[in-house]
C-alpha positions in Angstrom: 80.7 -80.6 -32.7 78.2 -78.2 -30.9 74.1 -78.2 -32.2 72.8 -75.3 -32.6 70.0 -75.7 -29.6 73.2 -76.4 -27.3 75.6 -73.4 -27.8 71.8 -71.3 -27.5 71.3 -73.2 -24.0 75.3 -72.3 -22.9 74.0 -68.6 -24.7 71.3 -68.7 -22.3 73.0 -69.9 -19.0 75.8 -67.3 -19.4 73.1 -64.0 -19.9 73.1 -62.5 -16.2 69.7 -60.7 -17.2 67.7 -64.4 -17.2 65.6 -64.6 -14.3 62.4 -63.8 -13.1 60.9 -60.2 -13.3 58.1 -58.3 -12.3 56.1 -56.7 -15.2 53.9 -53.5 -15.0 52.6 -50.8 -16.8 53.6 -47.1 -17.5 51.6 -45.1 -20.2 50.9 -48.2 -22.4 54.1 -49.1 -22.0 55.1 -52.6 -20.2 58.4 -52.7 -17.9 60.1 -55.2 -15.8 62.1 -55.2 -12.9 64.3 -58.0 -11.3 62.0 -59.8 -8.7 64.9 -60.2 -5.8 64.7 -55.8 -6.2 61.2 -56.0 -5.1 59.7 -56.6 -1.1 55.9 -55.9 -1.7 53.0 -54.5 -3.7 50.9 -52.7 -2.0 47.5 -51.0 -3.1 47.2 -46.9 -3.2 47.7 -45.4 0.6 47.8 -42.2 2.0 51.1 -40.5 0.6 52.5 -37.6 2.9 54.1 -34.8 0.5 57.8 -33.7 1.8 58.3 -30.0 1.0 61.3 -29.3 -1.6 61.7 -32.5 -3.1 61.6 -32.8 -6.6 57.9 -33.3 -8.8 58.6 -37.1 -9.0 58.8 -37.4 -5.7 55.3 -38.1 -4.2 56.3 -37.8 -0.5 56.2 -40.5 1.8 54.3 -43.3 3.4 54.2 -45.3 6.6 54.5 -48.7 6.1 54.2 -50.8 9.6 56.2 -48.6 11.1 58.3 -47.5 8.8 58.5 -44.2 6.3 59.4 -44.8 3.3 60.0 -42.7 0.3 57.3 -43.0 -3.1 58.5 -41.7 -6.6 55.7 -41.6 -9.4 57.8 -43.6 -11.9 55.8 -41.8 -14.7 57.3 -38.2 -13.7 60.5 -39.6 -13.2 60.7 -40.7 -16.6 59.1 -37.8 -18.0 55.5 -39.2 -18.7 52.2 -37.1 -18.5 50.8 -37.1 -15.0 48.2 -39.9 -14.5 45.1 -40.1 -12.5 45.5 -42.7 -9.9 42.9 -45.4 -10.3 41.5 -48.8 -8.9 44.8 -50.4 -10.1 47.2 -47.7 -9.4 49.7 -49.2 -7.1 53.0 -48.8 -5.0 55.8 -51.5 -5.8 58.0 -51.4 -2.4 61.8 -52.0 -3.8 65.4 -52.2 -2.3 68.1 -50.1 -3.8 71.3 -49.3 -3.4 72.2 -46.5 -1.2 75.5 -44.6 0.0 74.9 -45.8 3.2 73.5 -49.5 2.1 70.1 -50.8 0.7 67.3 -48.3 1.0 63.5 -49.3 0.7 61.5 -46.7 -1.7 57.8 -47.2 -3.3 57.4 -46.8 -7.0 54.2 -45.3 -8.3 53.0 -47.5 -11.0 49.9 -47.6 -13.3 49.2 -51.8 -12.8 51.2 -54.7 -12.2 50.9 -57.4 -14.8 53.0 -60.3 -13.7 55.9 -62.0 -12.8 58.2 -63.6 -15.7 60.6 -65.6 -16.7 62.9 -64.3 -18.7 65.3 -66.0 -21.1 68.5 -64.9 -22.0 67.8 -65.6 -25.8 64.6 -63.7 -25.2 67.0 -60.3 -23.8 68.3 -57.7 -26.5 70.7 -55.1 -25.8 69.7 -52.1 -25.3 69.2 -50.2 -28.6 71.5 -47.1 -29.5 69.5 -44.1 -28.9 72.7 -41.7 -29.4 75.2 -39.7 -27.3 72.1 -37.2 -25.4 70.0 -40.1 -24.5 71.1 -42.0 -21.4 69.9 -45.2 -21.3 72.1 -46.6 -19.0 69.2 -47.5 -16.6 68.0 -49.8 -18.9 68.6 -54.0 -18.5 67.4 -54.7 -22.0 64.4 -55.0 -23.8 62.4 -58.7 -23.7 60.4 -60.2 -26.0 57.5 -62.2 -24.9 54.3 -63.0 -25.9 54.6 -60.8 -29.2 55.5 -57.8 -27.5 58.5 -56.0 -26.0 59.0 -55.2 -22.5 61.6 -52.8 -20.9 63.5 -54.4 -17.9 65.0 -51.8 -15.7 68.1 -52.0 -13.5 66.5 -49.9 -10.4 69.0 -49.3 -9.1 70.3 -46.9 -11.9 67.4 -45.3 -12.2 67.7 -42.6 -9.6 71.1 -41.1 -9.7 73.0 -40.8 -6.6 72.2 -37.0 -5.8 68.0 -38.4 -6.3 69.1 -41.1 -3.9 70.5 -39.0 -1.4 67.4 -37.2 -1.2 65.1 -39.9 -0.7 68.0 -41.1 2.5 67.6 -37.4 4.0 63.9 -37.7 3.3 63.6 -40.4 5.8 65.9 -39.7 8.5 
């Protein structure tokens, strides 16, 4: 006969969305991403603009060498504009591409920190209706009296967004 604290330890072990994640900020609102998606955090740099891209995308930046595309997460998800401040920052992630992994920066307001997750401590997402897609979203967390939003990055740009961040830098 199983205890209780066992089946919630096999409960745990089997969630895929347990892990470490990195937790920032958007408009008061706290949000995590899977730590393996993310390369760097780098402070506010110089952020070239790229004619006819959409709002939410800032332009790019050259990091060692490389150009890589910025999105201001807020204007992607339809937030009011922000001034960028001391803690403003770019999170430098890997996403999934047509043509393979892609590096973009995301525009963020701070980074908190890095967590670990439970399973047990990972509800579904909740049911927003049929005009809402929240298929972008991991789950929501619960920890330390509050609920954070984990993302799956890779959903959030759609593939015609993506496409124009790969044409950006080539």
């Amino acid at each position: 006969m199983k205890t209780a604290a066992a089946q919630v330890a096999k409960d745990e072990k089997v969630n895929p969305k347990e892990g470490k994640y990195l937790t920032f900020s958007l408009a008061e609102e706290e949000y995590g991403i899977g730590i393996l998606k993310v390369k760097e955090i780098i402070g506010m740099i110089a952020i070239t603009s790229v004619p006819q891209t959409p709002a939410h995308v800032k332009g790019v930046i050259n990091l060692r060498g490389k150009v890589i595309p910025v999105i201001d997460l807020r204007l992607k998800f339809g937030l009011p504009a922000a001034q960028y401040t001391e803690r403003t920052c770019i999170i430098v992630i890997e996403i999934a591409g047509d043509n393979g992994q892609i590096l973009i920066g995301i525009l963020v307001d701070s980074v908190s920190e890095v967590l670990n997750i439970r399973g047990g401590d990972i509800e579904e997402t909740p049911n927003f209706g049929t005009r809402l897609n929240t298929d972008f979203i991991l789950g929501m967390a619960k920890s330390g009296g509050k609920i954070k939003i984990l993302l799956d990055i890779d959903r959030v740009m759609t593939a015609a967004e993506k496409a124009i961040l790969e044409n950006t830098i080539q």
